[in-house]
C-alpha positions as CSV (number, residue, x, y, z in Angstrom):
1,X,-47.5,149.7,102.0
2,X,-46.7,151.9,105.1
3,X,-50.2,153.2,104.5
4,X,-51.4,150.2,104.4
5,X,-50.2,149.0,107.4
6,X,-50.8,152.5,109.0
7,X,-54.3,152.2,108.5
8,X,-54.6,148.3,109.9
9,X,-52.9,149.8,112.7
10,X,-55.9,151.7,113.1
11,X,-58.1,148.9,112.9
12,X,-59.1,149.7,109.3
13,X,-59.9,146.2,107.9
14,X,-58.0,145.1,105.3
15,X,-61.5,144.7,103.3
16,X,-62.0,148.7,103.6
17,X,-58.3,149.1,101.7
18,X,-57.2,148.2,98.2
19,X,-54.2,149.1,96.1
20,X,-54.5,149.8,92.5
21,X,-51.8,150.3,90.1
22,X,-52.6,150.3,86.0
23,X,-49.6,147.3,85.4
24,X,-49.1,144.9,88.2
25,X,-46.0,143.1,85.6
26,X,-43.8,145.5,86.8
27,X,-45.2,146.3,90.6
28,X,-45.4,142.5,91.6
29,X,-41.8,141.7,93.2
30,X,-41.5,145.4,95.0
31,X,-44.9,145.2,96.5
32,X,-44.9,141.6,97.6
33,X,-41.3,142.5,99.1
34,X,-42.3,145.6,100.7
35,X,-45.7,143.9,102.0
36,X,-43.6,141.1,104.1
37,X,-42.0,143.8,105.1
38,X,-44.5,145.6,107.0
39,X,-46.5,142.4,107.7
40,X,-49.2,142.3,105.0
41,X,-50.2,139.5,103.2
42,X,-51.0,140.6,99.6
43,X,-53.0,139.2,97.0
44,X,-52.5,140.0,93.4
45,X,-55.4,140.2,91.0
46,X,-53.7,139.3,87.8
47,X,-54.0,137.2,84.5
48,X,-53.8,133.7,85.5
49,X,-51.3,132.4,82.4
50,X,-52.6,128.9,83.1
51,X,-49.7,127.6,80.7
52,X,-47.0,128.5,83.2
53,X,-48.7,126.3,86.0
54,X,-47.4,123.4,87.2
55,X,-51.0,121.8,86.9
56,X,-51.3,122.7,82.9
57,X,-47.7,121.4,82.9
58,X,-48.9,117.9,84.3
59,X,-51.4,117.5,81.6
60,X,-49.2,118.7,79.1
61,X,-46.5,116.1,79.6
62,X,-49.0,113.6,80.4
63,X,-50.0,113.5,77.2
64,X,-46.6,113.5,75.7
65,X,-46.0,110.6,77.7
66,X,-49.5,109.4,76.3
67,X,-48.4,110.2,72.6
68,X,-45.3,108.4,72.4
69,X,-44.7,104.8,70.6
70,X,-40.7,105.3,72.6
71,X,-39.8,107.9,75.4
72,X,-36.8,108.6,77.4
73,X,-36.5,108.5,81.1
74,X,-37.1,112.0,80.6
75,X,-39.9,111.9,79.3
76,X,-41.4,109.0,81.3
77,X,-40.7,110.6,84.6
78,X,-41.7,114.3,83.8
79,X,-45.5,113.8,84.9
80,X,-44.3,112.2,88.3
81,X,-42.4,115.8,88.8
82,X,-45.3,117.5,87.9
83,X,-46.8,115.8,91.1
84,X,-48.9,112.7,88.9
85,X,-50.5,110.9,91.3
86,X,-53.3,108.5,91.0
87,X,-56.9,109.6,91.7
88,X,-58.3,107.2,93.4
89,X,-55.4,106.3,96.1
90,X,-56.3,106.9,99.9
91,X,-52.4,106.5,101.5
92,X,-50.5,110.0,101.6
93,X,-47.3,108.6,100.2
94,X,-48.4,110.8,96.9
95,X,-46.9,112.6,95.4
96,X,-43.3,110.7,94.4
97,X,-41.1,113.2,96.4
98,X,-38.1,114.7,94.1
99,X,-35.3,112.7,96.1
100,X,-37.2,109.6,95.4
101,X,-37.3,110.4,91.4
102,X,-33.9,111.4,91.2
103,X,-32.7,107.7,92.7
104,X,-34.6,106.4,89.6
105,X,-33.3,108.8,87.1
106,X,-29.7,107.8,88.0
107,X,-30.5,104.4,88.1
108,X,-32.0,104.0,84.5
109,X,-30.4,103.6,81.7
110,X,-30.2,105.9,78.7
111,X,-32.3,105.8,75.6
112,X,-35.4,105.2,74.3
113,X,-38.0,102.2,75.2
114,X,-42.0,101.6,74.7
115,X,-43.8,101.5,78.3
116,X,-43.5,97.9,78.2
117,X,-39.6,97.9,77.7
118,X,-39.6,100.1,80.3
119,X,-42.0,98.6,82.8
120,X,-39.3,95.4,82.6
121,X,-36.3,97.4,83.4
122,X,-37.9,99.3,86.7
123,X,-38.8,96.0,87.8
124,X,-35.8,94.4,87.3
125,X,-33.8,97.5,88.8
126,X,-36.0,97.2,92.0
127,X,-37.1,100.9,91.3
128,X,-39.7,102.9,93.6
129,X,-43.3,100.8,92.9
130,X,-45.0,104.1,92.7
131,X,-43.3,104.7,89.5
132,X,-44.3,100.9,88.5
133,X,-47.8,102.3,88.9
134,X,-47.6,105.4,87.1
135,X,-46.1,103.4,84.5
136,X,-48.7,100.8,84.5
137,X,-51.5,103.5,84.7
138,X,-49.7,104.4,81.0
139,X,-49.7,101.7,79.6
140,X,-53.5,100.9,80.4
141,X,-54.9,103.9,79.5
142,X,-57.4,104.0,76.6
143,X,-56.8,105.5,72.9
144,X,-58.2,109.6,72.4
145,X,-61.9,110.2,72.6
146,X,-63.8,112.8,73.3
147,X,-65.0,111.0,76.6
148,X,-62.1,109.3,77.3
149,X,-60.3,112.8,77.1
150,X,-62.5,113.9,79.6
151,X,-62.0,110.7,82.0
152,X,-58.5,110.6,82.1
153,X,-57.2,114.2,82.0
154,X,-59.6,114.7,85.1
155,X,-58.4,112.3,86.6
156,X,-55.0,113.5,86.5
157,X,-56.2,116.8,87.7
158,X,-58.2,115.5,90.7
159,X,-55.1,113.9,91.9
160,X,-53.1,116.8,91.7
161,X,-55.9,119.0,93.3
162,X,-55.9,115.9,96.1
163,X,-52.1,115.1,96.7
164,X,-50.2,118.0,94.8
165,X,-51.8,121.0,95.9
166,X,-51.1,120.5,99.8
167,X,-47.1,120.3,98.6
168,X,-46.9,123.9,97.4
169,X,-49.2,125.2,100.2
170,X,-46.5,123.3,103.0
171,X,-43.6,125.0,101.1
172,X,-45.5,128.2,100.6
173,X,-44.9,131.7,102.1
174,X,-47.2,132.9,105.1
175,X,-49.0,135.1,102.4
176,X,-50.1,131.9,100.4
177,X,-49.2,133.0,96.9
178,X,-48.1,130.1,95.2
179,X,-50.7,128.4,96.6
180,X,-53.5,130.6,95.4
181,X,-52.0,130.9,92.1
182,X,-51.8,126.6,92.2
183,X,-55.4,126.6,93.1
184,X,-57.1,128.9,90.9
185,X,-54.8,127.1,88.3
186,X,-56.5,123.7,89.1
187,X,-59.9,125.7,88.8
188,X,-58.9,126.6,85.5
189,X,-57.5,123.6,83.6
190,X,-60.5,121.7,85.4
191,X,-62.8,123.7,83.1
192,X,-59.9,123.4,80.6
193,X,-60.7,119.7,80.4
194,X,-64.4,120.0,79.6
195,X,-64.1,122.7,77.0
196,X,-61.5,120.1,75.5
197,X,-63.7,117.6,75.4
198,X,-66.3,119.6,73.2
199,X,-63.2,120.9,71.2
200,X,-61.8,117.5,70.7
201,X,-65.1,116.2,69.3
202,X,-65.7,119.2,66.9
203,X,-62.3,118.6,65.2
204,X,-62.7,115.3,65.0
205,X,-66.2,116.0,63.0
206,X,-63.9,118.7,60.6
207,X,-60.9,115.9,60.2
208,X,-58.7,118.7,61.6
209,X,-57.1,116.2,63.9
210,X,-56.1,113.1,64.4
211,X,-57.1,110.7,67.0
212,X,-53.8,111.0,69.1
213,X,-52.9,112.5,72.6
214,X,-50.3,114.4,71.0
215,X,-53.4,116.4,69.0
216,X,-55.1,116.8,72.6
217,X,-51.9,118.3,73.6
218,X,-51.6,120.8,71.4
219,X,-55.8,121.7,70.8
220,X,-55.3,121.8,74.3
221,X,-52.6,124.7,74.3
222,X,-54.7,126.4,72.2
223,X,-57.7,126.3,74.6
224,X,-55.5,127.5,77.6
225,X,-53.7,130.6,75.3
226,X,-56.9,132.0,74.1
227,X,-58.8,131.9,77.6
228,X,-56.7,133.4,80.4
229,X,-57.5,132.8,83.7
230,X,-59.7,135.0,85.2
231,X,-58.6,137.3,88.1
232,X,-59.8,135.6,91.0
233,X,-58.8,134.5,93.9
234,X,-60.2,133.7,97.6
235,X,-58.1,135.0,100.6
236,X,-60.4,137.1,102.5
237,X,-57.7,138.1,104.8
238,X,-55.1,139.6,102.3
239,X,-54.7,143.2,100.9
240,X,-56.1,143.2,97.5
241,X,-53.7,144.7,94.7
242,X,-55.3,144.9,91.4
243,X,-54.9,146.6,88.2
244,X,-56.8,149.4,87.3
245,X,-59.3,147.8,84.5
246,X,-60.5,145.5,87.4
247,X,-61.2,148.4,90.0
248,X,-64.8,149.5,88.2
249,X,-67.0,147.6,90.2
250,X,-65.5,148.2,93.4
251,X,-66.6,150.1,96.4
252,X,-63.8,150.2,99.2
253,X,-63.6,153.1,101.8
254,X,-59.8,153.7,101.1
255,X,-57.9,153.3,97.9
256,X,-54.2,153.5,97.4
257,X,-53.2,154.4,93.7
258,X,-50.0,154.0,92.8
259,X,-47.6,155.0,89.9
260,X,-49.2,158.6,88.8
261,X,-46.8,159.5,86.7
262,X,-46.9,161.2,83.0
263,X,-45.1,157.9,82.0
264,X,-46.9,155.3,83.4
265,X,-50.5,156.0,84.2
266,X,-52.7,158.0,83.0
267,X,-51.1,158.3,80.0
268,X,-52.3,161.0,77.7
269,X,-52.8,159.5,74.0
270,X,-52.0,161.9,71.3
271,X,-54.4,162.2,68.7
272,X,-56.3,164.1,65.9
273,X,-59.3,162.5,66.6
274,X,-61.6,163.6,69.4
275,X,-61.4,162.0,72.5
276,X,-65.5,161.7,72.2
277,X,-65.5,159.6,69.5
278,X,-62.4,157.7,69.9
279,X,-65.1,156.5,72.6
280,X,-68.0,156.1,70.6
281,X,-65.6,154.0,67.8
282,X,-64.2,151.9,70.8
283,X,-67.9,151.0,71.9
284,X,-69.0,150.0,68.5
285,X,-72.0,152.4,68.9
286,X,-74.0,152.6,65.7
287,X,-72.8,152.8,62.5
288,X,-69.3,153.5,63.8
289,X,-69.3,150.3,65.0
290,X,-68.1,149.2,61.6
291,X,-65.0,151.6,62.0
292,X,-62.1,150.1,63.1
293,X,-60.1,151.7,66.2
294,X,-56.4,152.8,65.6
295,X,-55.0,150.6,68.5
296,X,-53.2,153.9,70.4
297,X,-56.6,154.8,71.3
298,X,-57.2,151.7,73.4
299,X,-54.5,153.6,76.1
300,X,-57.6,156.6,76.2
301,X,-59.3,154.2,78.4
302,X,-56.9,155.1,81.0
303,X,-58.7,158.3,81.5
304,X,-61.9,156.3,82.6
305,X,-59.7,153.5,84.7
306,X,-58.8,156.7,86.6
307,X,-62.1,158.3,87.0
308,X,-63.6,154.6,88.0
309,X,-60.4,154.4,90.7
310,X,-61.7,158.0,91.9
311,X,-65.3,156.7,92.1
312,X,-64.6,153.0,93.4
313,X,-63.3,154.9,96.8
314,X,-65.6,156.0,99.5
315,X,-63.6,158.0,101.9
316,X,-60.4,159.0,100.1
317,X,-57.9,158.2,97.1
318,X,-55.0,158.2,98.5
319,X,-52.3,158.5,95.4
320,X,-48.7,158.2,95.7
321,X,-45.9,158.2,93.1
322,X,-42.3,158.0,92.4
323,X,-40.4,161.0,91.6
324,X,-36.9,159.6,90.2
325,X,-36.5,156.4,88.1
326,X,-33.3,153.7,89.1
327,X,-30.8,155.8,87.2
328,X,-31.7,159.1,89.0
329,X,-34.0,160.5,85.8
330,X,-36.5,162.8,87.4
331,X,-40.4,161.6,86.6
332,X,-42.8,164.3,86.3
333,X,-46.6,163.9,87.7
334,X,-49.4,162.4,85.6
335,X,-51.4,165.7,84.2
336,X,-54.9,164.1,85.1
337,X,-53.8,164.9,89.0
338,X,-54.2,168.6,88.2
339,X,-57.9,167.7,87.3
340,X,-58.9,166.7,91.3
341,X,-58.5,168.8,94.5
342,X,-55.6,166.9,96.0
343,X,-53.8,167.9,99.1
344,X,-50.5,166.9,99.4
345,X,-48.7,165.4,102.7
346,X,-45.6,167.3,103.9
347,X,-42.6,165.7,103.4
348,X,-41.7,165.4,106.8
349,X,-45.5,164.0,107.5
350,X,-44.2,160.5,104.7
351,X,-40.9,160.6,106.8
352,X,-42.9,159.7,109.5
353,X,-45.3,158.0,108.2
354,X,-42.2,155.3,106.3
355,X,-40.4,155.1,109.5
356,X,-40.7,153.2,112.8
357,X,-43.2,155.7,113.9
358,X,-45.4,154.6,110.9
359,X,-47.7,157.7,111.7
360,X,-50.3,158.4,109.9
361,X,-50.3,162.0,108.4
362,X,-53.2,164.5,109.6
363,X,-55.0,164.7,106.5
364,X,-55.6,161.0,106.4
365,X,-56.2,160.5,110.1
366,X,-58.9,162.5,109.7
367,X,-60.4,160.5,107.6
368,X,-60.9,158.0,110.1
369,X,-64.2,157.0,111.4
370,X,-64.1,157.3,115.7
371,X,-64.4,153.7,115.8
372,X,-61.3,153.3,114.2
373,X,-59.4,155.8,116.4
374,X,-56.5,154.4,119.0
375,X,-56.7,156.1,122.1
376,X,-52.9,157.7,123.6
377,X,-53.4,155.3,126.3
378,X,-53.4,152.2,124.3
């Protein structure tokens, strides 16, 4: 991140610079920490696991809620803290703010009820209206179709997309986030919702489900485990941090690789086989497409991640590593680096460079265009 920030120092646009690391699980929490520190914003191209996200989690307990002949207060107020909120409402007193829902919680009574037992003791304990409605909108909603799947769950998401999503993005970070994470997450159970339709309808046709909202719930969960979101986002003014199977199609002047170490990435698969035709099995080519790949091979690919990093860069690679794990252990070098003509920054050069100063070392400033250049007198 010092180079990162060395280089918008130099009016490199953040555009021209991406960091690439082969697992971003592990590199999230330092390099979001390290980029507030030097005043990045970062943006991290990752698996969208749409079942962790708040919107998913709306639908979800929607249709629990849905599903149930009796429910707990529990139960009945879980949408409303997943930000449920009614689709057509124009007033911006949506979402039921959490101080609001816990007044009701404390102030209902224990057990289970239908919607209509329940709808008799809000009014009577003079609870928040907007929890009359939601409990209204309940108790009118139509039986499980295909189409009436389709109406109601996007309904539920166009009012979180409309009254939910501005909540994370007031509470959010100056680097946004949670809030591109909440709206990509929107994207995806939006399409979610219309693959469910079709998938609702087929079972139906096979008699492999039944005509309840607790069957949509779980087809549902099925949909959103086998489809991960795609790595998307749309922050043009962050750095972008990806993995290295999404750096192929890239063509950025500077790339940062990071993590070149023997145990982390590349890493160098140990096989009889040739290399060659672990390939050639991997890409189905022929009649070795009928072959089926031992699944160590799959980490060969990490050869070519490299070699598409190398190639996705048009004025340098600049790679960087750690030399010591947490306890101390020393970490040796990955062994593709002696394949390329690296030269290596001094150690007093990365002192520099990490501290106040934040000086970029010769061999990179050279690597400038004269554009980007800072006069000594500025």
């Amino acid at each position: 991140m010092a180079v990162v920030a060395a280089l918008r120092d130099r009016d490199v646009p953040v555009r021209d610079i991406a960091v690439v690391v082969r697992d971003l699980d592990a590199y999230e929490p330092p390099f979001f920490r390290a980029a507030i520190q030097y005043g990045i914003a970062p943006v991290f191209w990752t698996q969208l696991y749409v079942t962790r996200t708040r919107p998913y989690a709306l639908i979800e307990s929607v249709c629990d809620a849905l599903d149930a002949e009796e429910l707990d207060s529990d139960a009945l107020l879980r949408p409303l803290e997943h930000r449920w909120a009614p689709v057509e409402t124009t007033t911006d007193e949506w979402p039921v703010e959490p101080a609001a829902l816990d007044r009701v919680r404390r102030a209902l009574p224990g057990g289970s009820r239908t919607l209509e037992e329940w709808t008799e003791v809000l009014e009577a304990s003079g609870a928040d209206p907007r929890v009359l409605t939601f409990a209204d909108w309940l108790d009118t909603a139509p039986d499980p179709s295909p189409e009436t799947v389709r109406s109601v769950l996007s309904d539920v998401v166009e009012g979180y997309a409309e009254h939910g999503l501005p909540v994370t993005k007031e509470a959010d970070s100056p680097a946004l986030l949670d809030t591109e994470t909440d709206a990509r997450a929107v994207v995806r159970v939006r399409t979610l919702v219309q693959q469910l339709r079709h998938k609702f309808d087929d079972r139906l046709d096979e008699g492999a489900v039944e005509r309840s909202w607790g069957d949509v719930a779980e087809l549902a969960n099925v949909i959103a485990t086998q489809r991960p979101g795609r790595r998307e986002h749309s922050n043009a003014r962050a750095l972008d941090v990806l993995e290295a199977n999404d750096v192929w199609a890239l063509d950025v002047p500077f790339v940062v690789a990071v993590g070149l170490t023997a145990d982390d990435w590349p890493r160098v698969t140990d096989s009889m086989v040739p290399p060659e035709f672990q390939e050639t099995v991997l890409r189905g080519d022929g009649d070795v497409g009928k072959l089926a790949p031992r699944p160590s091979w799959v980490n060969g690919r990490d050869r070519d991640q490299f070699l598409d990093m190398l190639g996705a860069a048009g004025e340098a690679v600049i790679v960087t590593r750690h030399t010591q794990t947490v306890d101390g252990n020393e970490v040796y070098p990955s062994p593709f680096l002696d394949r390329i003509d690296a030269r290596r920054i001094n150690e007093s050069d990365r002192q520099r460079l990490v501290s106040e100063e934040r000086e970029l070392p010769p061999e990179i400033r050279r690597l400038l265009p004269p554009q980007a250049e800072v006069s000594d007198g500025e």
